[in-house]
N, C-alpha and C positions, 0 to 999 in steps of 0.2 A: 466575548470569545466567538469564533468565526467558526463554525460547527459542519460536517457533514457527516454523510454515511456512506456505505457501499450501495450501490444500487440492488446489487444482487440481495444483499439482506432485504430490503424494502420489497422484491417481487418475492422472495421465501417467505417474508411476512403473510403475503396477501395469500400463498399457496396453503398457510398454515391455517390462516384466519378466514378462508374462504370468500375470501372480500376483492373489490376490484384494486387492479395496481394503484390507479387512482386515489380511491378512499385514504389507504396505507400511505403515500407519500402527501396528500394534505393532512393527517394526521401527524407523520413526522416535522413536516413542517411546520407547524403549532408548535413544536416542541423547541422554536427555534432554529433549527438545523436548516441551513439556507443554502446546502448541498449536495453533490452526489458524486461518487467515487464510481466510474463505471467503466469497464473491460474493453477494449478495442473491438472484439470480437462481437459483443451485444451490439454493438454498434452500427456497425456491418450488416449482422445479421437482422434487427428493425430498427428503421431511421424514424422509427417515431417515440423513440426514448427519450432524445432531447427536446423535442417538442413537449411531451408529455410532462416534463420535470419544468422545462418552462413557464409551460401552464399554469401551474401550483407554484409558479414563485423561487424555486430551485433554478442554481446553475449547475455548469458540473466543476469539481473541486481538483481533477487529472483524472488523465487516461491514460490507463494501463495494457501493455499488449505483450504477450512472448512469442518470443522470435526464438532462430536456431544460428544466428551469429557462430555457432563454432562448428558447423559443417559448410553449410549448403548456400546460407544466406548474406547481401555483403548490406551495409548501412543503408544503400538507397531501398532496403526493403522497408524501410522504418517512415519515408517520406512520407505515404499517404498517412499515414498516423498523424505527424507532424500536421500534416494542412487541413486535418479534420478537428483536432485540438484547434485550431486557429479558426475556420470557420464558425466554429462552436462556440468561442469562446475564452476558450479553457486555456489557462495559460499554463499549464504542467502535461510532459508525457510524463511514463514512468515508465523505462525498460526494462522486462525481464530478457537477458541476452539468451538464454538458453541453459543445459545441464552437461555436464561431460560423460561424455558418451563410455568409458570405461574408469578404471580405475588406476591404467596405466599410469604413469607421472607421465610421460616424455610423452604420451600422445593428450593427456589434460591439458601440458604447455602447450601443446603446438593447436587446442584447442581454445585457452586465455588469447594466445594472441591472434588466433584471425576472431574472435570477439572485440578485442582491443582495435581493432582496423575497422572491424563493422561499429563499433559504437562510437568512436571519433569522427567517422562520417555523418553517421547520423547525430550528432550532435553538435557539428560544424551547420550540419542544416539546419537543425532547428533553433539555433543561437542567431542564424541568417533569417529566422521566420521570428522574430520574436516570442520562441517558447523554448521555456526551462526545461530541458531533460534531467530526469533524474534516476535512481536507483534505490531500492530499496534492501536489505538482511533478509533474503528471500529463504524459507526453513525449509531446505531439502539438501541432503547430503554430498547430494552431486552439482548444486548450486554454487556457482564459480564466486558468488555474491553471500554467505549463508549469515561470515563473520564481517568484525567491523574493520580486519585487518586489510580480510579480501576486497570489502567496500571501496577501502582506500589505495587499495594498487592500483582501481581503475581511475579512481578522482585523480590520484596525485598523477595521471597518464593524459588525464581529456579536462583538460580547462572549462569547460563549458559545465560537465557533468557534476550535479549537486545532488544532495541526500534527501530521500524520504525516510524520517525515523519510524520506524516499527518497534513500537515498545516492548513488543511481547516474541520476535523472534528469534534474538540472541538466544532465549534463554534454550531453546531448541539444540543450539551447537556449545551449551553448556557454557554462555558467555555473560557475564552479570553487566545486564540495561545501562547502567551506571556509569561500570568502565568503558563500555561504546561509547556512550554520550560524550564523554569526555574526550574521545579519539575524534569524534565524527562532528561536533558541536561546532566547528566554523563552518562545514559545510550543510550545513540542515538547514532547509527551506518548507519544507512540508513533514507532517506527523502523520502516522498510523497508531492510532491508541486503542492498541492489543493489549489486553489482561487475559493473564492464564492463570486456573485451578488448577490443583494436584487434587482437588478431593473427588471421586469417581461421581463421575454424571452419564451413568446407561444410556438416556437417551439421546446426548449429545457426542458428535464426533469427536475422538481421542485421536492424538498425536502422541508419537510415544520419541523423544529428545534422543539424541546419541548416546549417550549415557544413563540410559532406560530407563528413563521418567516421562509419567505416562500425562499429557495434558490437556486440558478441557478447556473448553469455550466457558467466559466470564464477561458480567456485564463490568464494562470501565470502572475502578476503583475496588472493586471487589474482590479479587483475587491476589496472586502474588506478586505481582509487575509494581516496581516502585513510581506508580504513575503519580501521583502528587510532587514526590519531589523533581522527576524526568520536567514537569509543567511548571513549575515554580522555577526551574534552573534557566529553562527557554525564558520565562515572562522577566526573569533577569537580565535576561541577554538582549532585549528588546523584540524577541519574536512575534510578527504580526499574521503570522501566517496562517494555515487554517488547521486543524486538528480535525481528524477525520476517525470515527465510531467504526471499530472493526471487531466481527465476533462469527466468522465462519462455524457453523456446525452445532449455531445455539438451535434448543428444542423447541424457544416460543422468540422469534427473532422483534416480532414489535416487543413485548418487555422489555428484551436486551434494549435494545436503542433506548427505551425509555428511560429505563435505570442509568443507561451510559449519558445520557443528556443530563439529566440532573444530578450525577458527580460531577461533573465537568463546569456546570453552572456552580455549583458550589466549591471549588478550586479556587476560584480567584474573585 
């Protein structure tokens, strides 16, 4: 199985553990995990991240960046992204197009679609650079992207554009992992393997779902995300792609990855 993590967990790691970034990502790396899931913006901001993941044997696994597609910004804002995934490496972006700025309908639409204009450009370019754009069930209310329905008004619009599955964020807009997969399952090319608790954990970041369920950071398999069968339905499907450890807001972030690596190894 083709394993990564978020970067940003790996530097919370080393913040938590007092230890250098370095220690923490050959550490992970041991654990098998031969990549890294990392933010457009970390990127920008020190260019000695991919170096440093280099180093210890990591590539990166997609770059992620948000954008504001439905005001201000049109596709060729997404270019350097593109040619830095490609210098890099990395053959996946992952776009967050932006939030709707009210709750108007008739100005949400007239927000979808200069999104829709911005995301077809940039997706026309980066199919011309040899890099997969994709999308992800991003959990925020005002998120044009939250459901698997919204996911697919944009796919079924931009040819190029493919899914990152996020296991754990349906369940945010009250939507069961299951019936997404089923919706979203020709278009999945890359995984986010998010497990969520309902059981309260003070010291970890709470999310509270549309439908006022309150949810907690969990290590892969352990919580209420039907992640064995989500992985078993993919490894039916012949998916070779990479499965990526995601757990925002855990209290001891190396554990988490730990615990998340060895469910994952024992899956299949």
């Amino acid at each position: 199985m083709k394993k990564s993590v978020f970067y940003h967990h790996m530097a919370e790691a080393a913040s938590q553990k007092g230890m250098a970034i370095q220690d923490i990502i050959r550490q992970v790396h041991s654990l098998g995990i031969g990549w890294a899931e990392v933010d457009l913006a970390d990127l920008k901001r020190d260019n000695s991240i991919a170096d440093m993941l280099k180093n210890e044997g990591m590539g990166i696994s997609s770059i992620y960046g948000f954008y504001d597609f439905g005001s201000s910004q049109n596709g060729s804002a997404g270019f350097e992204h593109v040619q830095l995934a490609k210098k890099l490496g990395c053959e996946k972006v992952m776009i967050i197009p932006g939030f709707y700025a009210s709750d108007d309908k008739a100005q949400s639409e007239n927000e979808r679609e200069k999104m829709l204009a911005a995301m077809k450009q940039m997706c026309e370019y980066a199919q011309s650079e040899g890099i997969i754009p994709t999308i992800e069930d991003f959990d925020d209310c005002k998120s044009p992207i939250a459901t698997a329905e919204q996911m697919m008004w944009f796919a079924e619009r931009i040819p190029q554009l493919m899914i990152t599955f996020d296991t754990g964020n349906f369940m945010y807009s009250g939507q069961s992992e299951l019936d997404a997969f089923e919706l979203l399952k020709d278009r999945i090319v890359h995984v986010h393997c998010k497990d969520r608790s309902l059981i309260e954990k003070p010291q970890c970041e709470m999310k509270m779902t549309v439908d006022g369920k309150a949810m907690y950071p969990a290590p892969v398999g352990s919580g209420c995300i039907k992640m064995k069968e989500i992985i078993t339905s993919l490894e039916a499907r012949g998916y070779d792609g990479i499965y990526t450890i995601e757990h925002f807001g855990a209290e001891d972030q190396l554990m988490y990855i730990k615990r998340s690596a060895e469910f994952l190894d024992g899956v299949i």
